[in-house]
C-alpha positions in Angstrom: 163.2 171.0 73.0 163.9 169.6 76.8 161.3 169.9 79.1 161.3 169.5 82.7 163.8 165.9 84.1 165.2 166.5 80.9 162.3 164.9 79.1 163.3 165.5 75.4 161.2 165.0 72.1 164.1 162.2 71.0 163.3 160.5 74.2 159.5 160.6 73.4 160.2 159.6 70.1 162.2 156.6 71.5 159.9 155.6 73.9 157.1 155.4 70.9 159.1 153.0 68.4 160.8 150.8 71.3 157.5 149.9 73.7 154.4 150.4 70.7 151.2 150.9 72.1 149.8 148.0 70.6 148.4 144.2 71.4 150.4 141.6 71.7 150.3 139.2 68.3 151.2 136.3 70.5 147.9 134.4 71.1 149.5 132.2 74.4 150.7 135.7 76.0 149.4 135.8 79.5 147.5 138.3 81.8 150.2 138.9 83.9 152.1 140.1 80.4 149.5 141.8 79.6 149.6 144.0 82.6 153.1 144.5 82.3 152.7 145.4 79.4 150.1 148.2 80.5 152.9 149.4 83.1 154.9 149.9 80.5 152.3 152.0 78.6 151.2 153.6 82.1 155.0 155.0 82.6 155.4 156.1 79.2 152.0 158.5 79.3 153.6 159.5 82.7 156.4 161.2 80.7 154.5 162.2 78.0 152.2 164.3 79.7 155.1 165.4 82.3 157.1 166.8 79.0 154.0 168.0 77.5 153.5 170.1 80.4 156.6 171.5 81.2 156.6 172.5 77.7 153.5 174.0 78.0 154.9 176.0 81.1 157.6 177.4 79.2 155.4 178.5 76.7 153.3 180.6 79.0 156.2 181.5 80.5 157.4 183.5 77.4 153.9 184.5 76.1 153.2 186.0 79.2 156.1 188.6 80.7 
């Protein structure tokens, strides 16, 4: 399904296995990476919850005529 910006599931999906929510395993990584590295995570829930929404909307959209 393609929500609203043309957010798809595939591109959720994507988004998931290329940037992992996870810690980094790298014991020197920095601060500053880290932070980038919560950007990252920051833009990602962005989308998320943009697509989750305009899915949503669609949905109460058809449920209610």
């Amino acid at each position: 399904m393609i929500g609203a910006f043309n957010i798809s599931e595939d591109l959720i999906t994507w988004l998931n296995k290329t940037f992992p929510n996870n810690l980094p395993t790298d014991k020197v990584c920095t601060i500053e990476e880290i932070r980038f590295l919560q950007g990252q995570q920051d833009v990602i829930n962005v989308i998320k919850a943009t697509y989750k929404e305009s899915i949503e909307d669609v949905h109460d959209e058809f449920s209610n005529p």
